[in-house]
Structures are given as C-alpha cells and as structure tokens.
C-alpha positions in Angstrom: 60.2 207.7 229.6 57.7 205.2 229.3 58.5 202.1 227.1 55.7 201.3 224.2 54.1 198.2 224.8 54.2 195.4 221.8 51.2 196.1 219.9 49.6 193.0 218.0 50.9 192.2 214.8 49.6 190.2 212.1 50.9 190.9 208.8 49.6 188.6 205.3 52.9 188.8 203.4 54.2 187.4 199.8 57.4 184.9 200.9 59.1 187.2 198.0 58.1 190.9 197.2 59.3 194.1 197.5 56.2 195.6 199.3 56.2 192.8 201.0 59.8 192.9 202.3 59.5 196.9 203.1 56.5 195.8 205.8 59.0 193.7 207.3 61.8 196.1 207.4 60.2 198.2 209.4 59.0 196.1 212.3 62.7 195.0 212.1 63.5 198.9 212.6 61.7 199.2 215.9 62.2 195.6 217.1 58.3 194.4 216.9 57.4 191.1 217.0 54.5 190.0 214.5 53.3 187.2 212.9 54.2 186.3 209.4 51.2 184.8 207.2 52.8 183.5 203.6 49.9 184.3 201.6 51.2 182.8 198.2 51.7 179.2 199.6 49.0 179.1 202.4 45.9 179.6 200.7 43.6 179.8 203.4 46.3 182.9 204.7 45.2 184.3 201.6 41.5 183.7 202.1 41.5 185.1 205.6 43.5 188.7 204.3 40.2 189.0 201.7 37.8 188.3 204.1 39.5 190.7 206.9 40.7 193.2 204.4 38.0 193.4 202.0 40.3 193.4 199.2 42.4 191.4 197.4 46.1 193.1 197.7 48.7 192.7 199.9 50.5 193.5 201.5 47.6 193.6 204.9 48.7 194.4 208.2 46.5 194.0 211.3 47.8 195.7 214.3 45.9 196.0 217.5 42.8 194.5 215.2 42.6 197.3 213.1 43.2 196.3 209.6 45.8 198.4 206.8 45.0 197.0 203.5 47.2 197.4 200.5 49.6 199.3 202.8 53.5 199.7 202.1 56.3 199.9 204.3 56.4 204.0 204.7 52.6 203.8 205.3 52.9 201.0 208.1 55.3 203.0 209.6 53.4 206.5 209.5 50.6 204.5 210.8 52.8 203.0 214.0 53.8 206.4 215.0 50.8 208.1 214.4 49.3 206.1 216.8 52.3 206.3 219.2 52.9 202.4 218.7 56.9 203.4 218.0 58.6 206.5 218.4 59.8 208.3 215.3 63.0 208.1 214.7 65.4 211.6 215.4 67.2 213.0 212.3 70.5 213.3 212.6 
C-alpha cells in the first residue's frame, strides 16, 4: 500500500478557539505536519488569511495552495480524504 505523501499545510489559527483547536486536532489524527499562523497576535498573519481567503473568518486552511476558508475541523477532514490526502479512518 502506498504511503500518502505530506501535503502542504498552512493553517491561520486563533492561539485559543474551539474551531480553531478542532483544525488542529485533526492533523494531529493523521500525523501531518503544518504550519501554525496565530492570527490574533500576528497581525500581518491575519492580513495575509484576508487577502488569500477573501474573507475575514477563520479558521483558513491552505493545503497544497488551495485555500478552505471559514472551514471547521469535520470539513478539513472531509476535504483531506476527499482528495485522498489521508485515509479515512475504519469503523470499528
């Protein structure tokens, strides 16, 4: 079986949210690396999310340059195994 390869990861992140904190639970899940913009105390993180995203709510995630905007935890992780970026996980 062939191993997925790391797919890009940028995500724009509050240091403290719930939406926030669901993005990162799920890259912990499948053991992806990805960097962590702090929106909230880094405002030109911030800046860059708008300008990339379009809008003005996070949590944003940019994988492989495509950009989610406004995306949860649930939808990140639809969107990684819809595109075969991680393998769904097998119900026990």
């Amino acid at each position: 079986m062939a191993e997925t390869t790391q797919p890009q990861i940028v995500a724009y992140l509050k240091p403290v949210c719930g939406w926030s904190n669901g993005v990162r639970a799920v890259f912990r899940k499948y053991g992806l690396e990805y960097e962590d913009k702090d929106i909230i105390n880094d405002r030109s993180n911030y800046s860059e999310m708008v300008r990339k995203s379009g809008q003005p709510l996070s949590p944003c995630v940019e994988i492989n340059g495509e950009m989610l905007g406004d995306v949860s935890g649930p939808e990140v992780e639809e969107y990684l195994i819809e595109k075969g970026l991680v393998k769904a996980p097998v119900e026990a």
